[in-house]
PLY file of the C-alpha trace (Angstrom):
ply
format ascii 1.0
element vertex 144
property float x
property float y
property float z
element edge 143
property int vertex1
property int vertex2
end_header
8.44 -1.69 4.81
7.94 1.77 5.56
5.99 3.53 7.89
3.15 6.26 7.45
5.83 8.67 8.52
8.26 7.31 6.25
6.33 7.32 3.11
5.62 11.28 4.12
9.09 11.83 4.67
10.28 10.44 1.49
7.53 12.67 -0.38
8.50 15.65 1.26
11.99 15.13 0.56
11.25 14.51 -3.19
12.62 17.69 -5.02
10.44 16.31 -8.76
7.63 17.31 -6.96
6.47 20.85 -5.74
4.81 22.24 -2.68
2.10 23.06 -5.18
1.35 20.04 -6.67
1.37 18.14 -2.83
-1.08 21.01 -2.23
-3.21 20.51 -4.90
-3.07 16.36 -4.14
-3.67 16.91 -0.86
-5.00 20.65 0.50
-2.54 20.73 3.33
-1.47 23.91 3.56
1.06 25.44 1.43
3.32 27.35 3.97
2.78 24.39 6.40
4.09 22.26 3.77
7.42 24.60 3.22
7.98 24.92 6.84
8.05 20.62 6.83
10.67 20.49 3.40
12.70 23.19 4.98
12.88 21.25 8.30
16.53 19.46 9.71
14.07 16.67 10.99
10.94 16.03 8.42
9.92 13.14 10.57
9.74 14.89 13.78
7.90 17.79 12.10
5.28 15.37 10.55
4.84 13.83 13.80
3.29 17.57 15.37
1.01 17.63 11.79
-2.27 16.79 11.89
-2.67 12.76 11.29
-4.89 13.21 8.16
-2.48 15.59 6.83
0.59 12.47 6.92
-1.68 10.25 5.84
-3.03 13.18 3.14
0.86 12.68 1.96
1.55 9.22 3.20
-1.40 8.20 0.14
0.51 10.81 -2.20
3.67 8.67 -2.25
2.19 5.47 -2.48
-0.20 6.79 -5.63
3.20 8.40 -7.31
5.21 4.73 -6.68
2.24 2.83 -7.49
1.89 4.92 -10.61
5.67 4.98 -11.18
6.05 1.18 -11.26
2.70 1.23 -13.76
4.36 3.62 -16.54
8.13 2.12 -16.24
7.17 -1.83 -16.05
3.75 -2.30 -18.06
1.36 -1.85 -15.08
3.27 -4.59 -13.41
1.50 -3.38 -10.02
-1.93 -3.67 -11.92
-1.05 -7.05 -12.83
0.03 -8.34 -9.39
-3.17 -6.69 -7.69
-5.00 -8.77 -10.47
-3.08 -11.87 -9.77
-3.09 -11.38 -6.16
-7.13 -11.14 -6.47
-7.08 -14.29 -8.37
-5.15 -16.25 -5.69
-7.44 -15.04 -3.18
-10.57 -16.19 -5.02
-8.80 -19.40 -5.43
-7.70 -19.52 -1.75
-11.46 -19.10 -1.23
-13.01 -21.90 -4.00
-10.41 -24.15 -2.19
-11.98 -23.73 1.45
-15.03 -24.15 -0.24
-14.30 -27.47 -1.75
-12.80 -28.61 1.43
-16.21 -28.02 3.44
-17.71 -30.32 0.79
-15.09 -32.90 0.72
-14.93 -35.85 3.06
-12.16 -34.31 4.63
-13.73 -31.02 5.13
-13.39 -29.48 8.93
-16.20 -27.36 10.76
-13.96 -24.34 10.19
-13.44 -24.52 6.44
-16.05 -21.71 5.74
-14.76 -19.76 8.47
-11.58 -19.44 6.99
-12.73 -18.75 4.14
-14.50 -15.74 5.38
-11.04 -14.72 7.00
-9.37 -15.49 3.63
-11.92 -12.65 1.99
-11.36 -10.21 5.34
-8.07 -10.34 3.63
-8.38 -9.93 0.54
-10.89 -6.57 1.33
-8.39 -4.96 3.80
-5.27 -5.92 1.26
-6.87 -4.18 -1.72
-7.61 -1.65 0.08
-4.87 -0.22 1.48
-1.94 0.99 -0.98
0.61 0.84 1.70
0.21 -2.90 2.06
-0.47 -3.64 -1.66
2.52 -1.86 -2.76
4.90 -3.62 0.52
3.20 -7.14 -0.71
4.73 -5.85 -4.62
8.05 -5.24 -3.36
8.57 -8.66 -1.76
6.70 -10.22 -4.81
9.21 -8.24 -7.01
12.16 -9.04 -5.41
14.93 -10.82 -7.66
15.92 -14.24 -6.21
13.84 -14.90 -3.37
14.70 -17.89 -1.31
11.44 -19.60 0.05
12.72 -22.45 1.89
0 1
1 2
2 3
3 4
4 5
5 6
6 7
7 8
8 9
9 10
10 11
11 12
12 13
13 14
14 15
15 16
16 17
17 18
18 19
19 20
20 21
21 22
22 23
23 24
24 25
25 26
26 27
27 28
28 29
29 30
30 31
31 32
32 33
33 34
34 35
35 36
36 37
37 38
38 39
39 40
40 41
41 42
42 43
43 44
44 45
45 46
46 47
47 48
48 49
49 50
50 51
51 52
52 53
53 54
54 55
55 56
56 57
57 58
58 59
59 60
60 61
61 62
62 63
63 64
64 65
65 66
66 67
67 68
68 69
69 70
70 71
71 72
72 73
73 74
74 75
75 76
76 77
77 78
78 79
79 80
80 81
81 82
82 83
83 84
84 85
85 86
86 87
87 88
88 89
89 90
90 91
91 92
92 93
93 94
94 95
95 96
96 97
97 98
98 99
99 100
100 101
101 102
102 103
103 104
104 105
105 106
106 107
107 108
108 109
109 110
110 111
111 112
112 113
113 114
114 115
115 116
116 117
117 118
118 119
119 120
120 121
121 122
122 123
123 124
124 125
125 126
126 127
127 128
128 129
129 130
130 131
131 132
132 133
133 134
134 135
135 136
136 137
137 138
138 139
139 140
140 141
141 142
142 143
């Protein structure tokens, strides 16, 4: 998983894209963004920026993976967000059922609630989504 910093770090030290076009994405500056890709230590520069400037680029790479992964794998991150949605409404119909049941437990609706608090603060941050995606994505995972 990588960190805000990270994620503007890797960005920064992506040569395919130009100062212009992380301008454009994200109004920072152009000679503040030189001064950060010329830099011997990108991380410790970002961490005198401004914080909505590394998240400004922080969002920039995850919307340039998140769009990579779309265009080379047949929106395989669309699909997981999907299916990840789906599992959460599921997750939630479940709880549900079990406050009905017999069996059900004072708390069943509660976590049900919590289960949605997820599911809005998972969709809505890229970082997350696209850390979730990677362990999803991951060829022979062991879950034992």
């Amino acid at each position: 998983m990588l960190s805000t910093i990270d994620r503007a770090s890797e960005l920064l030290r992506d040569d395919t894209i130009t100062i212009f076009e992380i301008h454009n994405a994200t109004e920072i500056d152009e000679k503040k963004l030189e001064e950060a890709r010329d830099s011997k230590d990108i991380p410790k520069f970002l961490n005198n920026m401004k914080y909505g400037d590394v998240l400004a680029l922080a969002d920039l790479y995850n919307t340039m993976q998140i769009d990579f992964i779309n265009q080379e794998n047949d929106n395989d991150f669309y699909k997981f967000v999907v299916r990840m949605g789906d599992w959460f409404d599921e997750a939630i119909g479940i709880q549900q059922e079990y406050f009905d049941s017999d069996e059900g437990m004072e708390d069943d609706l509660m976590i049900a609630t919590a289960i949605q608090t997820l599911n809005d603060i998972s969709t809505k941050d890229k970082s997350l989504m696209l850390d979730l995606y990677f362990s999803y994505s991951r060829d022979e995972q062991n879950m034992k």
